[in-house]
Structures are given as structure tokens and as C-alpha cells.
C-alpha positions in Angstrom: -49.4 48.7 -45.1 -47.1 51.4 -44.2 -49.6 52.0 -40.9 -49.1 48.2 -40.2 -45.3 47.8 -40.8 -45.0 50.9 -38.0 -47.1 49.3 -35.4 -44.8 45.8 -36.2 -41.9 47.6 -35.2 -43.1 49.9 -32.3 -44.0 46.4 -30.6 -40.7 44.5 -31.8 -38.4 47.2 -30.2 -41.1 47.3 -27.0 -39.9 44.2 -26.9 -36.5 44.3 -27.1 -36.2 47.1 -24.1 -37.8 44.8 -22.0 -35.9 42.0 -22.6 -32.5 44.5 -22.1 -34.4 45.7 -19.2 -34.6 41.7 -17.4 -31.5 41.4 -14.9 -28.8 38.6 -16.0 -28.2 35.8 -13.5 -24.5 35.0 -13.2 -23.1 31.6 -11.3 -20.4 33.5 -9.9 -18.8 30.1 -8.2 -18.1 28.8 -11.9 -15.9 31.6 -13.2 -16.3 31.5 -17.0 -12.6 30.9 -18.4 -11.4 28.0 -16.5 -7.5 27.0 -16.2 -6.4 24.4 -18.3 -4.7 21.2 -16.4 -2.7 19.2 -17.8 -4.6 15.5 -18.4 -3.6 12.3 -17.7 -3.8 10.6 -20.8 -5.2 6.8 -21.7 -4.8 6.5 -17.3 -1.4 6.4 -18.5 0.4 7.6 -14.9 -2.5 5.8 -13.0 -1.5 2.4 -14.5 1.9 3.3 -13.5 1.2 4.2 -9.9 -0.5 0.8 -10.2 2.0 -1.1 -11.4 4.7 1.0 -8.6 2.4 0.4 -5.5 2.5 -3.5 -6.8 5.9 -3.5 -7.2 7.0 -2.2 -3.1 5.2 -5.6 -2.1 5.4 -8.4 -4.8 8.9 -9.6 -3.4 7.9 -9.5 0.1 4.3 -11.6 -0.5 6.7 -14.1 -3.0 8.5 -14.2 0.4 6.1 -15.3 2.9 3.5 -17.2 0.9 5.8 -19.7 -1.1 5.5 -21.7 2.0 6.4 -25.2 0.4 9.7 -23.9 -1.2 10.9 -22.9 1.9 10.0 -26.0 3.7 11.9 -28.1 0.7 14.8 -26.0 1.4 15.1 -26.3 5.3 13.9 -29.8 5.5 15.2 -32.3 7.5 18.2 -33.9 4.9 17.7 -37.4 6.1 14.4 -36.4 4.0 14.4 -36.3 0.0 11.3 -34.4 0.1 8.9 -32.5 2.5 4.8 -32.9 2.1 2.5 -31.2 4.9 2.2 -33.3 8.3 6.2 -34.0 8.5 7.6 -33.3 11.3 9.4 -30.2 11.1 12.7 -29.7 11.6 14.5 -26.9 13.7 15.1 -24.2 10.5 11.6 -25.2 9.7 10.1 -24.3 13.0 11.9 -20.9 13.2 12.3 -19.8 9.5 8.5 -17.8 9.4 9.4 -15.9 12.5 12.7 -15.2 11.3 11.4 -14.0 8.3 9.2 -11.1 9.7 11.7 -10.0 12.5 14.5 -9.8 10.0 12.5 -8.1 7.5 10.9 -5.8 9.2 13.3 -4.5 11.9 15.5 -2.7 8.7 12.3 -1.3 7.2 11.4 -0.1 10.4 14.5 1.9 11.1 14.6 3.1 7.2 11.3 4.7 6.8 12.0 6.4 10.5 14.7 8.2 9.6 13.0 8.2 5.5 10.2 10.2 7.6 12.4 13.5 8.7 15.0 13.6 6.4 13.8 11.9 3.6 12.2 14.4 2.0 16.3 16.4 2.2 16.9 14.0 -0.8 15.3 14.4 -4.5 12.6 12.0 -4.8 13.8 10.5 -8.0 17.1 8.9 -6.3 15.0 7.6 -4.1 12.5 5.5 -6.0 15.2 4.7 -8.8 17.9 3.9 -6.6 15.7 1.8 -4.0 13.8 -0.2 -6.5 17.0 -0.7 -8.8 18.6 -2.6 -5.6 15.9 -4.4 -5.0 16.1 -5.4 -8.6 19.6 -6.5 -8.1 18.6 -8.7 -4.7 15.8 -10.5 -5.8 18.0 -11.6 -9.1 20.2 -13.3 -6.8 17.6 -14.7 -4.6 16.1 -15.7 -7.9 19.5 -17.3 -9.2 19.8 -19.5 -5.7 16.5 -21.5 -6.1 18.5 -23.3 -8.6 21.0 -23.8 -6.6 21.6 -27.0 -4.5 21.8 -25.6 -1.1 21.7 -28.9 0.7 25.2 -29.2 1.1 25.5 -25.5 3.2 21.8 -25.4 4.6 22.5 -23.4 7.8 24.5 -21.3 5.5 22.1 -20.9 2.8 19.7 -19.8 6.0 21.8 -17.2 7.1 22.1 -15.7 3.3 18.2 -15.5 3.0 17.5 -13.9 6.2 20.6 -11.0 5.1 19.0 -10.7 1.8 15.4 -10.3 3.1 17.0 -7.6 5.3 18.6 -5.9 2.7 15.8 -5.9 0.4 13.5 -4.7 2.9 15.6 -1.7 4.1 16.4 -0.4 0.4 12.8 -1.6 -0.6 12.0 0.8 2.3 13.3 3.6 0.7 11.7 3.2 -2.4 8.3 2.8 -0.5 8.6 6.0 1.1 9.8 7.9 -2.0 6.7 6.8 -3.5 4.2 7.5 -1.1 5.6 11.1 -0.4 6.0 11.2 -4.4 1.7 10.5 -5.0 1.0 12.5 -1.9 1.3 15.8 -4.1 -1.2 13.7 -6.5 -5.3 14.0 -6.4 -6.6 11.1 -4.2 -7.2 8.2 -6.8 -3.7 8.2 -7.0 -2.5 7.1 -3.7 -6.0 4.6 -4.3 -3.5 3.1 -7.1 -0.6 2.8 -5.4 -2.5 1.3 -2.1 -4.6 -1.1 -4.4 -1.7 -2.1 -6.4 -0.3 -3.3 -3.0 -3.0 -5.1 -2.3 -3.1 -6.7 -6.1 0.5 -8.2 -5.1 -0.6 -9.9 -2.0 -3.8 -11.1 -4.1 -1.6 -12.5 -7.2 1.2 -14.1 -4.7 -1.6 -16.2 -3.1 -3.7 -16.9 -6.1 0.3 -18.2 -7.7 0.9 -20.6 -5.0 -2.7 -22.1 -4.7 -2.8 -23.3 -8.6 0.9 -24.8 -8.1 -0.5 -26.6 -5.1 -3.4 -27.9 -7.4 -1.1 -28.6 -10.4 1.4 -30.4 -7.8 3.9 -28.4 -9.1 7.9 -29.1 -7.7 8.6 -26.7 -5.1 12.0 -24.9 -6.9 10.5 -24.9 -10.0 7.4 -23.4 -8.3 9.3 -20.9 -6.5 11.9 -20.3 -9.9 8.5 -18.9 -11.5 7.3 -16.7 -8.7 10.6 -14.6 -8.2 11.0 -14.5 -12.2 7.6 -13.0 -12.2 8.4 -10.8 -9.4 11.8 -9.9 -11.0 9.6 -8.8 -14.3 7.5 -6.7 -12.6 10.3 -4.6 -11.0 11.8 -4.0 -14.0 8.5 -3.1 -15.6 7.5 -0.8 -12.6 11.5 0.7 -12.8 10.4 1.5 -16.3 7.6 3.1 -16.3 8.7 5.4 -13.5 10.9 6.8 -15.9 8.4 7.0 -18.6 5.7 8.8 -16.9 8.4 11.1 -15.5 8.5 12.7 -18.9 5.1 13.5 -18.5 3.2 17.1 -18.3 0.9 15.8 -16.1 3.4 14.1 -13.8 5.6 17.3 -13.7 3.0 19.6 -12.9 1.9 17.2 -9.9 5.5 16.7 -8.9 5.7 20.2 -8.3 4.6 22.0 -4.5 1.1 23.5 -5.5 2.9 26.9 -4.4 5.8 26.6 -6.8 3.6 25.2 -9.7 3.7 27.5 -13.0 0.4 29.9 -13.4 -2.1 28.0 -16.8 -3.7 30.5 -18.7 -7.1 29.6 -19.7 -7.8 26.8 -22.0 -4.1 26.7 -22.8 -4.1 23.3 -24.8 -0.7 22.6 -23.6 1.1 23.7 -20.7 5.5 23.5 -20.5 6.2 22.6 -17.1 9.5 23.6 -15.7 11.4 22.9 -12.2 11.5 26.7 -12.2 9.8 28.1 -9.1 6.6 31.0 -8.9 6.9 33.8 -6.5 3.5 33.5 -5.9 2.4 32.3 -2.2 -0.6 30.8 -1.0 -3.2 31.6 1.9 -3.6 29.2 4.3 -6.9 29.2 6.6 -6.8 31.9 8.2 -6.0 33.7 5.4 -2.4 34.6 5.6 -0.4 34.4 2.4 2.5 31.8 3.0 5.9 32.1 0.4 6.9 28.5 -0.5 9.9 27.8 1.0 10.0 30.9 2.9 10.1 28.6 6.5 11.5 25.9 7.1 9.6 22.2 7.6 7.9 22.5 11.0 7.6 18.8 12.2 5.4 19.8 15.4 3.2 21.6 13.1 2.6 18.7 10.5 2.4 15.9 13.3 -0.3 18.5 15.2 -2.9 18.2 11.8 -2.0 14.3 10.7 -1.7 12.7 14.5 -4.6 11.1 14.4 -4.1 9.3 10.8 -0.4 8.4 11.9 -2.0 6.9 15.2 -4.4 5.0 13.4 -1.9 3.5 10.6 0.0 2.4 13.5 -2.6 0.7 15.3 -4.0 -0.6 12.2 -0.5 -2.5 10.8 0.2 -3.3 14.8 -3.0 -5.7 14.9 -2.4 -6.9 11.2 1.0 -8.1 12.4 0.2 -9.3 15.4 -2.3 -11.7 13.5 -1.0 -12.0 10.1 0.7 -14.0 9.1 2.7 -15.7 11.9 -0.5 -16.6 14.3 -2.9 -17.1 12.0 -1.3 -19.9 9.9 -1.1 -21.9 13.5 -4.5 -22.2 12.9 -5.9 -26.0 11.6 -9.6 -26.9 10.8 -11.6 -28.5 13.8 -11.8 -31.7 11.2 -8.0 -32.3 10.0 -8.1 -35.8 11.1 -10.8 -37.0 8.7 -8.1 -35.7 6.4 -9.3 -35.0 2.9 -8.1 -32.0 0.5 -9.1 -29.1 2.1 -8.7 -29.8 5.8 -4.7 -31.2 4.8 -3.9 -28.9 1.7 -6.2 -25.8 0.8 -7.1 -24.5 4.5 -4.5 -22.5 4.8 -3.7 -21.3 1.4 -7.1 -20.8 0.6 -8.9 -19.9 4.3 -5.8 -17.6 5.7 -3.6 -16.2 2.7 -6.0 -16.1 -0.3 -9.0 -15.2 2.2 -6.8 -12.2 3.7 -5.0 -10.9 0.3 -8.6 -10.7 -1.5 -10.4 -8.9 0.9 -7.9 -6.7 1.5 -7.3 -5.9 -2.3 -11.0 -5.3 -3.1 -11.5 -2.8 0.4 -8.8 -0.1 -1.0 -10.6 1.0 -3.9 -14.4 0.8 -2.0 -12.1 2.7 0.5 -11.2 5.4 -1.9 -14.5 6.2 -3.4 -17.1 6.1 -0.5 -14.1 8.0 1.8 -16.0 7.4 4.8 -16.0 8.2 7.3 -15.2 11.8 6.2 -11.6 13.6 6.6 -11.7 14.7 10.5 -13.6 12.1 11.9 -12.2 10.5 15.1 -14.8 7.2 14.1 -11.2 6.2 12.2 -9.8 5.8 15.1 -12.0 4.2 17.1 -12.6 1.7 14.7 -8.4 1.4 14.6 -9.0 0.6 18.3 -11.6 -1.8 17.8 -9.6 -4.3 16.0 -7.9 -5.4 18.8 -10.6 -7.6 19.5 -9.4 -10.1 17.0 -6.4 -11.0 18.4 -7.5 -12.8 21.4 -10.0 -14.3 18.6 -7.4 -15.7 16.6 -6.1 -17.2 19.9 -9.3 -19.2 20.9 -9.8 -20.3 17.2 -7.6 -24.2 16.5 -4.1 -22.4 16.6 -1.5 -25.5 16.9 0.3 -25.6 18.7 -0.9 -24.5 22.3 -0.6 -25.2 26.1 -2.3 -22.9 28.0 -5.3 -21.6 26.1 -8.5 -23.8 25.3 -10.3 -23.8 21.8 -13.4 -21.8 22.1 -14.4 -21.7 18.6 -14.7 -25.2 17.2 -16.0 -24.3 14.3 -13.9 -23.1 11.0 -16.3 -20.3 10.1 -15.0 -18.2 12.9 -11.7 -18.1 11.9 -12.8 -17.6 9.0 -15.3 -14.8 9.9 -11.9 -13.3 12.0 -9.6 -13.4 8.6 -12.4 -11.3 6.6 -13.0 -8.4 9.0 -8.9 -8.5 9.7 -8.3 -8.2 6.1 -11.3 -5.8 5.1 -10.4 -3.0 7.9 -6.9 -3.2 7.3 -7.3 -2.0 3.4 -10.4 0.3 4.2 -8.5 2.2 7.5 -5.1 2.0 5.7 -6.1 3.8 2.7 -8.4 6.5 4.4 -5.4 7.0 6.4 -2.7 7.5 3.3 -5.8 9.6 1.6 -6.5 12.0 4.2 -3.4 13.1 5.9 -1.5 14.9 3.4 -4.3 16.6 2.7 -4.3 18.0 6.0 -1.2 20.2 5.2 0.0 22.8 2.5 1.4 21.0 -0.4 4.7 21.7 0.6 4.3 19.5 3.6 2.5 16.5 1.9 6.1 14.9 1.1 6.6 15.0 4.8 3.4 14.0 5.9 3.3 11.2 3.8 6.6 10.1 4.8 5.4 10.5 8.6 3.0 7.8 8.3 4.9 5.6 6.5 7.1 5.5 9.3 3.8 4.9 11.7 3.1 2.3 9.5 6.7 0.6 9.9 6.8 1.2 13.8 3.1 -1.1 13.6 4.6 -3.5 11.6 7.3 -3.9 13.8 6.0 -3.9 16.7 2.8 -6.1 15.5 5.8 -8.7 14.6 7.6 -8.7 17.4 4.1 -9.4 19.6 3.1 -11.8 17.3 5.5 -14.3 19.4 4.2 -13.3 22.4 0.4 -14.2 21.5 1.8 -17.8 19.6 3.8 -18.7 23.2 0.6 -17.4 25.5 -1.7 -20.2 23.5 
């Protein structure tokens, strides 16, 4: 036994040399304590980024999709109502390109300057204070719809357009606090704030399509809209502050340079405004001190041009289309009359048509990110869209003089609205996704800010040509 027992562990500590003796493989890419990050718990700041990107729109799609209030309001007086086929009268005629110049000249001008010396001013003043007078704006436009305004109509005309301008221009500011703000965020978070843009377009045309099939009064209609609108300011003012408070939202808030060094599985982390010493390498290697140099503007418009040049030409062809031209447009068979070639076309086949695709193209945008960060297929594709302006123009835009209908058939219009819609939220958010990651953090504010000032440039100039293509038709 004894004989037995000696030759059992001879071979079990054989064994064990060899097994000491094999060579351990090591994943060295996946150290083996890895930094805790603060989480964003329950989606919590996600929603809100949600809820903040709807809110820098709602007013503005209220605006221009409540067609019929407007109409109501800037009817001819001799008139105690207005239904679709009227004649228009002279505010009537002028009032939707009125609109878009008024509005977005201020914008324009605000998100230039926002872009280089924005970022001088703390972010928080500028999302609070911008959204918090747009708050107070929109309660008064609110307030007016019950208003007779019969009495002072040229008046009341004048007061619109100066509150539009206002509420653009301070809205403006609150846009481009944001969108510098989620910059220093991973990328789904700019994919909340773009896609709660596109949800307020979405839910503005979705509103005014079941008061058109419910036959709804126009004032009371439009009462609704800017209460819901007024709601959702507040609620977006609200939870700004709320996820302000956060750990996750302070650590993100923070330039990736300045942010406090995590120990390992901490399960909490106390983030202050206090700033690290610590630099960061850039790609060549060279250590960089946050806030060591100052904001080089040549330097971030040398790694984001391409993005900034495709945002512009992106929102310049939107405008140019949408929605001034487009809503010229009448089906080939209006005079058989019926529901949909007298009172859904345009609701449904133009705003609805536009606001859905757009929507549902941000987030596809922000998950397949192609093509890849770098690519110049961006903007070519940017470029390729100007194609559908001159097909907007030879679709049944009324009305015309010069140009001849090519398409006589509703389907290409259509056809026109969906790729117009779908490339503007697909471009647009590979745009807002990619360029701030092209610089350090510390620049992201700026970056971000850059193109939102491409952006307002576009808009502005897609507006202003916008007249140009309805008087070549």
C-alpha cells in the first residue's frame, strides 16, 4: 500500500510541474482592472437629451404646419371663415415666406457669432436662459390665438413675424448650447438630441392631420398645439436641471482632459468642476495640457471642413425645397376633387411624408454610421441632392409661368419628398456624429458649435433661394 500510495504521488506532483511548466496566455488589450464609469441610469439623461433636441424645434414646426390657423387669421375680413380653394388674400399669399425669412435670418446671425464665441459663455446660461425665453414667447403667442385680432390684422401680422424673430434668435442660442453641450457625450447622445428633432417635426404634422379629420375650429386647433408646445418646454427646461445633478452628466460635462482620474471598480465616483493636471497625447503622440493654448479656429475648421460643408449643403437644399416650394405642389387630379386631392395631399404627401422619414433616418443614421468617419462619399452624396430641386420644379407646383409640368404623375413628387426627407436626417446626423469627434475634447464645444452655424448659413440661404426657384416656375 505504502509502495502504491508513493507511486500516486510521484505522478500527481509530475503532474503538477508540468502544468506550472505550460506558459499562460494573457489578453494584454483587456487590462484586467477596468475603470469604473459613471452609468446612465434607467436612460435617464438619454430621455432627457430626447426630450431637449424636441424641444429646439416643437415651436418652430407648430409654426409652419398649423397652416389653417394662420390662414383664419390673415383671411380676407369680408370673409367669416377660410376653407382651402379661397382666394387668398395679400397677408395670405406672403405670410409662409415671411415666416422662413424672418425666422431664419436671426437664427442665422445667432449661431454665427454662438460658433466663435459661444463657447466664452458657461453652457448652462446658455441652454437655461435661451429656452426660458422661448418659454416666455411662445406663452404669449399662445395667449394671442384667443385673441380677436380682426380688428388690428396688419398689426397682429407685424407682432407674429417680431415674435418668430425673437424666438428664433434666443431659441438659437439654446440650440447651440445644446449641441456643443452633447458633443462631449458618446455618440447615441447627439442620436437623441437629432432624433428628438425629428420626433417634433413628426408630432406637429401627425397634430394637424387628426384636427383636419376631426374638422376641428382653427383657434381652438392651434390653442392646443402651442399649449402642447408650451408643456414641453417647460418639461424639457426641467429636466435639464435635473440631469444636471447627475454623476454621469458631470463627468461628460467635463473636457476629457480635465475629467477626475476613476480608480478601478469604484462603485461611485464624486465628480467635481475641479481640474486634473494630467494632459493628453494627441496623434502623434505629443502630450497636450488642457487649456494650456488657446482655441485654434484654423486648426478645428482644418479636421471638421468637410462635415461643416456638407451640413451646409445638406440644410441649403432642404430649404430650398421645404417647405415653401413644395407645398406649391397640387395632385395632377385636384379637379375631380374628393378628400385627398382637396384636403390630405398636402398634409399628408408633403408635411407628414417629409417629418416621418426624416424622424425614422436619424437613428438608422446613428447605428449603421455609414459611410465611415473620413469618408468624402458624405459629401458627395451632400452634392447629389441638388438634383431634387429642379424636380420639385417640374412636379404640379401652382402657381407657374414659365416652366412646364414634366411629372404628371403624384408618385414623383412623392418619390422627391422621401429621398429629400431621408438624406436630410441620415447626412445631418452623420455630420453632428462625426465632427466633434475629429478634435480633442476640449475643442468638441467648438466644433459643434461650428456646424451649427453651417447649418444656420444653409438654412438661410436655402430660404432665401427658395423664392427664387417658386418665381423661375
Amino acid at each position: 500500500m505504502s509502495e502504491e500510495s508513493s507511486r500516486r504521488r510521484a505522478a500527481t506532483s509530475r503532474t503538477q510541474q508540468e502544468l506550472l511548466s505550460q506558459p499562460v496566455l494573457v489578453d494584454e488589450s483587456q487590462p484586467l482592472l477596468q475603470p469604473y464609469l459613471p452609468r446612465d441610469n434607467n436612460n435617464f439623461v438619454y430621455v432627457a437629451f430626447y426630450l431637449l433636441g424636441m424641444a429646439t424645434l416643437l415651436p418652430w414646426n407648430f409654426f409652419i404646419t398649423i397652416n389653417s390657423y394662420w390662414l383664419y387669421k390673415f383671411r380676407d375680413l369680408n370673409n367669416s371663415h377660410y376653407h382651402y380653394g379661397m382666394p387668398k388674400s395679400s397677408l395670405q399669399a406672403t405670410f409662409e415666406a415671411d415666416l422662413c425669412v424672418t425666422a431664419t435670418i436671426p437664427s442665422m446671425i445667432v449661431l454665427f457669432v454662438h460658433g466663435f464665441y459661444g463657447y466664452k459663455v458657461p453652457g448652462k446660461i446658455r441652454i437655461i436662459g435661451g429656452i426660458t425665453s422661448v418659454i416666455i414667447i411662445f406663452i404669449v403667442t399662445t395667449a394671442l390665438v384667443k385673441i380677436n385680432t380682426d380688428p388690428w390684422q396688419d398689426k397682429f401680422f407685424i407682432v407674429t413675424l417680431i415674435s418668430v424673430a425673437l424666438m428664433n434668435g434666443l431659441g438659437a442660442i439654446f440650440q447651440g448650447g445644446l449641441i456643443g453641450l452633447v458633443g462631449k457625450f458618446p455618440p447615441r447622445y447627439m442620436g437623441a438630441v437629432l432624433g428628438g428633432q425629428g420626433l417634433a417635426g413628426l408630432f406637429a404634422a401627425s397634430a394637424d392631420i387628426v384636427s383636419i379629420a376631426l374638422e376641428a375650429d382653427p383657434t381652438q386647433s392651434a390653442f392646443l398645439y402651442f399649449l402642447v408646445a408650451d408643456i414641453t418646454l417647460v418639461a424639457a427646461l426641467i429636466s435639464y436641471i435635473s440631469i444636471s445633478q447627475t454623476t454621469f452628466f458631470k463627468y461628460y460635462e467635463i473636457p476629457h482632459g480635465k475629467r477626475p482620474k476613476l480608480e478601478p471598480y469604484m462603485e461611485s465616483a464624486k465628480i467635481s468642476s475641479s481640474s486634473s493636471s494630467e494632459g493628453i497625447e494627441n496623434a502623434s503622440g505629443h502630450e497636450i495640457t488642457p487649456g494650456s493654448s488657446k482655441v485654434s479656429y484654423r486648426h478645428i475648421f482644418k479636421k471638421t471642413w468637410m462635415y461643416c460643408v456638407s451640413i451646409w449643403l445638406v440644410f441649403f437644399v432642404t430649404l430650398s425645397i421645404f417647405p415653401s416650394l413644395a407645398v406649391l405642389v397640387e395632385p395632377i387630379q385636384i379637379a375631380r376633387g374628393g378628400a385627398w386631392n382637396q384636403v390630405y395631399f398636402t398634409p399628408v404627401a408633403c408635411f407628414l411624408l417629409f417629418n416621418f422619414l426624416d424622424y425614422i433616418s436619424r437613428p438608422i443614421s446613428s447605428v449603421l454610421l455609414w459611410p465611415k468617419m473620413g469618408s468624402k462619399l458624405i459629401l458627395v452624396f451632400a452634392i447629389a441632392r441638388f438634383l431634387l430641386i429642379p424636380g420639385v420644379m417640374l412636379c404640379n407646383a401652382q402657381p407657374r409661368k414659365y416652366l412646364p409640368v414634366f411629372f404628371e404623375n403624384d408618385f414623383a413628387f412623392i418619390l422627391i419628398v422621401a429621398l429629400l426627407a431621408a438624406s436630410n436626417g441620415y447626412l445631418s446626423t452623420l455630420c453632428f456624429i462625426y465632427a466633434p469627434k475629429r478634435v480633442f475634447s476640449e475643442e468638441q464645444e467648438v466644433a459643434a458649435s461650428l456646424l451649427t452655424s453651417a447649418l444656420s448659413i444653409g438654412i438661410t440661404l436655402g430660404t432665401a433661394a427658395s423664392s427664387l426657384w417658386v418665381r423661375l416656375l
